[in-house]
N, C-alpha and C positions, 0 to 999 in steps of 0.2 A: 565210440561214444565221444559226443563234443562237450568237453570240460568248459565252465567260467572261474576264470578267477574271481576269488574275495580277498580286497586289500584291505587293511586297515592301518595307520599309519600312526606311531609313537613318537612324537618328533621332542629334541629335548635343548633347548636354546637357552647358553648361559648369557645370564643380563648383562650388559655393561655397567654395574656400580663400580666403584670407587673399593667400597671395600663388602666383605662377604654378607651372607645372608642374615646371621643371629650372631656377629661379632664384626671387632673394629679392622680385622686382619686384611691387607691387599689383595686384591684379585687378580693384580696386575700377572702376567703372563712372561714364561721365562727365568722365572729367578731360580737359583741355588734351589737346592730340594730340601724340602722342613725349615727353610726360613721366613714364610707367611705362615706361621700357627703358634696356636695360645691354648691356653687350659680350655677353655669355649668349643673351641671346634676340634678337640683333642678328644672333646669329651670326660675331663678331668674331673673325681668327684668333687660334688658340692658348686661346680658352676651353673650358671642360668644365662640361659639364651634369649638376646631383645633382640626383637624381629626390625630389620632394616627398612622404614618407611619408602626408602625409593624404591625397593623391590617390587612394591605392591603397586605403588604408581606404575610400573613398567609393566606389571601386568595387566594392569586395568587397561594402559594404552592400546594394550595388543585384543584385552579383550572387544572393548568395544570397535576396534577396527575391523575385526572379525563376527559382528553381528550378534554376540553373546550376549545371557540372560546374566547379569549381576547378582551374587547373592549377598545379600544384607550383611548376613551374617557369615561366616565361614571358618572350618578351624583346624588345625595342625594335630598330623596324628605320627603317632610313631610306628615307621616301617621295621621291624624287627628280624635280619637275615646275619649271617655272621662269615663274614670276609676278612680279607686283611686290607682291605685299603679304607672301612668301616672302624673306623675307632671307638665305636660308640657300641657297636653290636645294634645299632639301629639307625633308622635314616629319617631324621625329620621329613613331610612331605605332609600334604594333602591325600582325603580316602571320601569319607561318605558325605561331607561337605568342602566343596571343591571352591575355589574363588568366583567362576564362570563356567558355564555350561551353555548348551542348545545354541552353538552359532555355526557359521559357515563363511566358505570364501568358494571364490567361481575362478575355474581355472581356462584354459582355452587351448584347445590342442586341433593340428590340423584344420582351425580355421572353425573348430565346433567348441560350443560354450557348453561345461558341465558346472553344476553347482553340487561339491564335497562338505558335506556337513562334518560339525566342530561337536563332537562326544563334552567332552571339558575342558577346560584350562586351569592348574593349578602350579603352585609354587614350592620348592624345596630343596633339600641341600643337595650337592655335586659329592662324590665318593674321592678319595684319594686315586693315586695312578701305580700301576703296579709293574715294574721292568721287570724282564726277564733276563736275567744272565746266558746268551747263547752258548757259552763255554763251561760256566759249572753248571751244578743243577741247584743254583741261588735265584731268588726275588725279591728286589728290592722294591720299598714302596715309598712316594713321597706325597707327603699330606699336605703339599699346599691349596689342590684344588679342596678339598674336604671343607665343604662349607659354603662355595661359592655358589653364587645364588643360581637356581635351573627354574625354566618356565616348561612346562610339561604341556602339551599339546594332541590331545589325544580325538585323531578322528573319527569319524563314522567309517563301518567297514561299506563305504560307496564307491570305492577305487577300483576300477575293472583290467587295469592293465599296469605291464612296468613302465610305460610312458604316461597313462596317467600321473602314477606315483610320480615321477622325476617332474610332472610340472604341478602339482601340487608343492612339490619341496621347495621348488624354483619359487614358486608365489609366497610360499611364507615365509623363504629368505628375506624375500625383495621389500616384505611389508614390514618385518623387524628393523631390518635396514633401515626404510623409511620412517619408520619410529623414533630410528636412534636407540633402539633400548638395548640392540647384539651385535658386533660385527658380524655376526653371523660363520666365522672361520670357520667353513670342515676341517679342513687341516688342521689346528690346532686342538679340533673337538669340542669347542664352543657353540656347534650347530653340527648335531648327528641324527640318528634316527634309528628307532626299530621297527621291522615291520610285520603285520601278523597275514601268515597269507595261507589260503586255504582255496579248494577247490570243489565244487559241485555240479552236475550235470547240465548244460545250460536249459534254463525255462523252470528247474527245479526251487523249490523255496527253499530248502532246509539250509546251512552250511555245512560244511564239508568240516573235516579235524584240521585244528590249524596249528603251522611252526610258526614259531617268532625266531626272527631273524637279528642276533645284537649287534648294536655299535656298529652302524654304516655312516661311513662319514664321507660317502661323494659322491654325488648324483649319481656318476658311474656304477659306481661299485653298489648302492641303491636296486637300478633299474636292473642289472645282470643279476645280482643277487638272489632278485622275485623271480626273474623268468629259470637261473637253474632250480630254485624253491617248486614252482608250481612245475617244470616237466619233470622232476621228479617225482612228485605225489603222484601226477598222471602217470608214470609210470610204474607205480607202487599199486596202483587200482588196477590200471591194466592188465595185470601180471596177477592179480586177484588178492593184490596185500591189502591191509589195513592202513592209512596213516596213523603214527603217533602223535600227541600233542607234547612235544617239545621244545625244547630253547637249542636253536642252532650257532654258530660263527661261520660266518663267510669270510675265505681265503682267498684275497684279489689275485693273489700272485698262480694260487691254483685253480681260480676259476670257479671253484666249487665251496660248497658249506661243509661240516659237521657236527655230529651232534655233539652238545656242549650238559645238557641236561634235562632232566624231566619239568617240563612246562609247571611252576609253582602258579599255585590259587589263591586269591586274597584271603584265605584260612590259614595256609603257609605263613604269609608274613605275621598272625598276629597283630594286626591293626588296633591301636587301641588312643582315644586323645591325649596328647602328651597337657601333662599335668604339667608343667612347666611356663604353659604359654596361653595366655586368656585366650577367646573368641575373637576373630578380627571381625568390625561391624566396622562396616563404609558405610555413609550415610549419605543422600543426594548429591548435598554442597562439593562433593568428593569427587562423585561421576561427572557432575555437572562442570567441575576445573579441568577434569581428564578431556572432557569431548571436546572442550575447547581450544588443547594446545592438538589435539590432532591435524599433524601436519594431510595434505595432498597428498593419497596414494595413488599408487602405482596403476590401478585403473585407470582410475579418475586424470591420474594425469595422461594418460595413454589419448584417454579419447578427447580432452581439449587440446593436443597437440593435433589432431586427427583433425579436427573442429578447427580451432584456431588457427592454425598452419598449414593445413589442406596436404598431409604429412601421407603417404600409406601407410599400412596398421603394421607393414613389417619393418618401414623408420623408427615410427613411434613406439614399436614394443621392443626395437635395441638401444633406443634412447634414452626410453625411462628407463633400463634395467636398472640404475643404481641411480639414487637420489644427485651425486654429483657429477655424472653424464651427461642428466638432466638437468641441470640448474650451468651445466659451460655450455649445453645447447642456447638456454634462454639468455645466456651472458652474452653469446653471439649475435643474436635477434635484437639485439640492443644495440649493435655497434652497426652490423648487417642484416635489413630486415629479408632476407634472401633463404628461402630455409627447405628448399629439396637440395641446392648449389652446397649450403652446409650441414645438410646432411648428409649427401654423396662422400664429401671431405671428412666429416667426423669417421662416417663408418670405414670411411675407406683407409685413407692417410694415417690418419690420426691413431687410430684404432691398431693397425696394422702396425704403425712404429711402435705404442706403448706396448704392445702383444708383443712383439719382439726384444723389447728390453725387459719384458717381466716388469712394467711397471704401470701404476691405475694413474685412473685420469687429475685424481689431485696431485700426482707427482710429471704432470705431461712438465717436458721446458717449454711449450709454445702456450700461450697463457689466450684468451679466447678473445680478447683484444686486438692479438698480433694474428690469430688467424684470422678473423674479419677482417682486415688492413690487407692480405696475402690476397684475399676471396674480391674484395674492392679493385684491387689493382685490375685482376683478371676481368673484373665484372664492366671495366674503365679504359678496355682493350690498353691496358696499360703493357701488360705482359700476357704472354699465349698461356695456355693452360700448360705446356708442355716446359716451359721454361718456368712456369710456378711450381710446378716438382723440383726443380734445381732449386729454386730459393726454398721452398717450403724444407728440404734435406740439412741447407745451411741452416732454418731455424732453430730446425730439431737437435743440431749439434751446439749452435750458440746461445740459442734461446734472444737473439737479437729482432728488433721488427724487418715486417718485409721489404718496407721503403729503402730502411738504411742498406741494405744486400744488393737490391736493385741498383740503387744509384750508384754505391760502389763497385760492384762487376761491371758496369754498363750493360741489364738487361732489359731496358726496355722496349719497347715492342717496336718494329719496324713497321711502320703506316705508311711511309712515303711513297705512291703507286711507280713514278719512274725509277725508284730503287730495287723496289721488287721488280720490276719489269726486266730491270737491266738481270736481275741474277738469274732471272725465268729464261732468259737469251742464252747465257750463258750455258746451263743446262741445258738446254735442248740440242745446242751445238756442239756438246762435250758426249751426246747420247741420239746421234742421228739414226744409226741403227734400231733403236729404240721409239725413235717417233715416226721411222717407216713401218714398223709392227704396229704402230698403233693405229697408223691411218690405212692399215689394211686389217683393222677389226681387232685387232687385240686391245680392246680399252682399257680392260684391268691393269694395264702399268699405268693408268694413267695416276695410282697410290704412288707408285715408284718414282714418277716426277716431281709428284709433292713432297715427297721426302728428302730429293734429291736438292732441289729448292729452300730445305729447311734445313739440311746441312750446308749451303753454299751461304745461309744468311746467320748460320751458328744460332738457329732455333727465333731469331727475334723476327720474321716475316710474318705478318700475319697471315693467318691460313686460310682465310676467307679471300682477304684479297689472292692470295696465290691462290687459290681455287680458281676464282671469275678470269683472273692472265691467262692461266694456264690454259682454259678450256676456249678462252677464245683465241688464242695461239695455234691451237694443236688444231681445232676445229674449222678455222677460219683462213687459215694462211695454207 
């Protein structure tokens, strides 16, 4: 029998504030363990939780970017589960009145456009972190995440594949990002995900029994996760088993999940309004300041780069990836309005060096300035392309412009035709064996002579003109 998968996707993005959800404590990342926390996020008796006005802005930004229905009103309830990294014995969060509901984002995979509808958006606290001691049998827990603000993202189950999922995830990265509201860090666990995956007959309506899959925090380990999820189920039916509805953990290192526990129902947790905290009511003027600091996203910018710059969709969808890829593309358009030439360069050069030293584009040393000046010279047969990788390697080590490198090595380009001509002589005579193979049909050295020419000038010949000598030389004479 031919199985479909059914995805649905939990995705959980902590915001970038300042400091936590319902208290004044840092959110900053990294510190000593238990030294961001207060009675508040402790849950100490007798404190009261005031909800962090930026949170809400940060969610409104994400929701309306995502085509969600606003609710007027919305309100904070207590999730009631008892862990150790839960101080409270309960987790403030959103349940029957959510901030935003009924939106969607359009993903685009192999060149085909799907539109993944948005279940809800809601807001609530982050849990403590819990170490495990791999030498005793101790765990240690440290409470400074407990509190920090989480945007909860809960999709429609319309995800039919593990490569869907992965460019879903990838898009509501990119739209946080460009929000500014998350850095989005898997690695740190500022941007993770669960997912609920389940399997049924294809053509069939019902769904299938689904596992939820916890705390996936990278695309990677995402996409492998669902595909060993769902050949298991198939292979659980096949064999004439039942699926369970369970809560699984995927282990990257072994490739596989296990089961972690019995799938809990919103009667489990005990949902009930936390008395503690009014009804939040946004009111137009509210939506109406949010829609207007909405930056340019990641579509939108995709297809005026496409429009405006005459870019292909696979430039312009490595371009935008991150709001400041895009914003030193547009840096360059300004100095140089040349923009396949700085494309080729970003994706290539550029890209490739900061890839190699593990570092992003706001930390490149070649600043967008210096590589239009690099891209000029070439464009101004000033220097060959071949000898702009030599300067462009000094940039990247000194972070100096390209003019200053040139002028000081002596790289610029050799134009002079009786210059070249004389070195084209020179070679041919040093390689007679060579240009008698060739005038009896072996053309293909005729790369070999250009090269040969382009060591004998130390790269500055132009290659054009040594093309036209060369051919009327070899051809002529």
């Amino acid at each position: 029998m031919e199985y479909e998968p059914v995805i649905g996707l939990e995705v959980h993005s902590q915001l970038k504030t300042k400091t936590k959800i319902f208290c004044s404590c840092s959110t900053s990342f990294g510190a000593a363990p238990n030294t961001h926390t207060c009675p508040v996020c402790l849950g100490m008796p007798g404190v009261l939780p005031v909800l962090n006005k930026k949170v809400v802005d940060f969610t409104l930004r994400m929701a309306v970017a995502t085509h969600c229905e606003i609710n007027r009103e919305s309100r904070f309830a207590r999730k009631n589960y008892f862990y150790p990294d839960l101080p409270k014995g309960y987790q403030i969060s959103q349940y029957e009145l959510p901030i935003a509901q009924n939106g969607s984002i359009e993903i685009e995979l192999n060149g085909q456009k799907k539109r993944i509808g948005i279940t809800r958006i809601h807001m609530e606290e982050d849990a403590g972190k819990l170490t495990h001691d791999p030498d005793r049998p101790l765990t240690m827990v440290d409470f400074n995440r407990t509190g920090v603000p989480l945007m909860e993202i809960v999709s429609e189950p319309d995800i039919r594949s593990p490569e869907e999922a992965g460019a879903y995830l990838r898009q509501l990265r990119s739209i946080v990002r460009y929000l500014g509201i998350s850095d989005g860090n898997m690695e740190e666990g500022s941007f993770r995900c669960d997912a609920n995956v389940s399997i049924r007959p294809r053509g069939s309506g019902p769904f299938g029994t689904r596992a939820e899959l916890k705390n996936l925090n990278s695309f990677k380990h995402v996409e492998k996760a669902i595909s060993f999820e769902i050949n298991r189920q198939k292979e659980i039916l096949e064999d004439g088993g039942q699926v369970v509805q369970e809560t699984r953990l995927w282990n990257p290192d072994k490739n596989r999940s296990s089961s972690m526990r019995g799938k809990e129902e919103a009667h489990d947790y005990r949902y009930f309004p936390d008395p503690d905290l009014l009804p939040l009511v946004i009111d137009d003027d509210w939506i109406d300041s949010i829609k207007t600091a909405i930056p340019e996203l990641p579509d939108e910018k995709k297809n005026r780069f496409m429009d405006e710059y005459t870019l292909p969709s696979y430039d312009a969808e490595l371009l935008i990836s991150s709001r400041e890829l895009a914003n030193y593309f547009e840096a360059c358009m300004k100095a140089f309005p040349n923009p396949k030439q700085t494309s080729n360069w970003i994706m290539g050069s550029l890209l490739g060096l900061l890839n190699a030293r593990g570092m992003s584009i706001a930390e490149s040393p070649i600043s967008p300035e210096n590589l239009s000046q690099l891209l000029k010279l070439i464009d101004q047969k000033v220097i060959s392309g071949k000898i702009a990788k030599t300067v462009f390697e000094e940039m990247a080590q000194t972070g100096r412009p390209a003019k200053e490198i040139v002028a000081e090595k002596g790289l610029v380009q050799v134009t002079d035709e009786s210059a070249i001509k004389s070195a084209v002589l020179t070679v041919l005579q040093q390689c007679s064996t060579e240009v008698d193979d060739y005038k009896n049909g072996k053309t293909k050295l005729f790369g070999f002579f250009v090269g040969q020419v382009m060591k004998e000038t130390k790269g500055k010949a132009n290659p054009k003109i040594v093309n036209e000598i060369l051919k009327d030389l070899l051809e002529n004479e």
